[in-house]
C-alpha positions, 0 to 999 in steps of 0.5 A: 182662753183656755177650753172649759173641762168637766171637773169630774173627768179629767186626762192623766198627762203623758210624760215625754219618756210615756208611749205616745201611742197609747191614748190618756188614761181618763179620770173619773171622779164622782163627789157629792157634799152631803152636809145640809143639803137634800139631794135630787132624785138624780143624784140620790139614784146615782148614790143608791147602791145594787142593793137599794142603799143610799151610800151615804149610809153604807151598805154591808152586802157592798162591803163583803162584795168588795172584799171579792176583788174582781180583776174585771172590775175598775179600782175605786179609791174611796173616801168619805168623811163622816162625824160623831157625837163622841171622840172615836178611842185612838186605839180603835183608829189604830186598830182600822189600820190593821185591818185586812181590806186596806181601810185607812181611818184619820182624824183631819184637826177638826173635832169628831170629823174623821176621813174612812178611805180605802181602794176597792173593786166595785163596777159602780162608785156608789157601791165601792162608797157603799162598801167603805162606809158599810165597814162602820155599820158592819163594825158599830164597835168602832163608831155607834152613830155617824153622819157622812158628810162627803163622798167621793169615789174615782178611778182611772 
C-alpha cells in the first residue's frame, strides 16, 4: 500500500543524470471547481484577492500588477475556464494570442466554454487567478458577460 499524498502538492521527480543533492522541487497546486456549488467562508478567503476581489471575478488592479513581474515573486501558470451566452468571434480569439502578457485563449469542443491561461508573477494564486480573469474585465470588447467555472493556479 502505497503512502496517501495531499493532491495539491506534489514533488518533481529527479532524474538519474539531476543532482541528487538538491532537494525536489515541490509543486503547488490550488484549484476550486466553481460551477453550482456555493463556496465556505475559507475557501471564498482563500480565493479573495489583495485588493478585495473574488478571483472568480477577476481583478484589474491584479491584472496590471502582474504585468510588473517581480523576480522575487513565484510563477504562477494560470487557468481558468469560464462561459458565455454568446460564441466569442474567432478573430477576437486570435487577437488574445497577440496579446503582449502571454495570454492563451481556446475553446476546448464544448459550446461557449473557453479556457483564458497564462503564466504570471503574483506572491499568491488568487492574485495571479485574479489577474488572468482581470484581462476579460479589463478588456469587455472581447467577452461582455461570462462565468468562471474553474480555477486552478500552480507553481513549483
Amino acid at each position: 500500500m502505497q503512502p496517501r499524498r495531499d493532491p495539491t502538492i506534489s514533488s518533481d521527480t529527479v532524474s538519474p543524470w539531476e543532482d541528487r543533492s538538491r532537494p525536489a522541487r515541490r509543486r503547488v497546486t490550488e484549484a476550486a471547481v466553481l460551477s453550482g456549488q456555493t463556496q465556505s467562508p475559507a475557501d471564498v478567503a482563500q480565493w479573495t484577492c489583495p485588493h478585495g476581489q473574488h478571483a472568480r471575478h477577476g481583478c484589474v488592479a491584479c491584472y496590471h500588477a502582474c504585468a510588473d513581474v517581480d523576480p522575487a515573486q513565484p510563477l504562477w501558470e494560470v487557468a481558468a475556464w469560464f462561459t458565455t451566452e454568446r460564441p466569442i468571434p474567432i478573430r477576437a480569439l486570435q487577437d488574445v494570442h497577440r496579446h503582449d502578457r502571454g495570454l492563451t485563449l481556446t475553446q476546448p469542443s464544448t459550446p461557449l466554454v473557453y479556457l483564458l491561461s497564462a503564466r504570471v508573477g503574483a506572491a499568491l494564486g488568487s492574485e495571479a487567478v485574479a489577474g488572468v480573469v482581470g484581462f476579460l474585465v479589463q478588456n469587455r470588447h472581447i467577452v461582455d458577460e461570462f462565468t468562471v467555472t474553474e480555477i486552478r493556479a500552480a507553481h513549483s
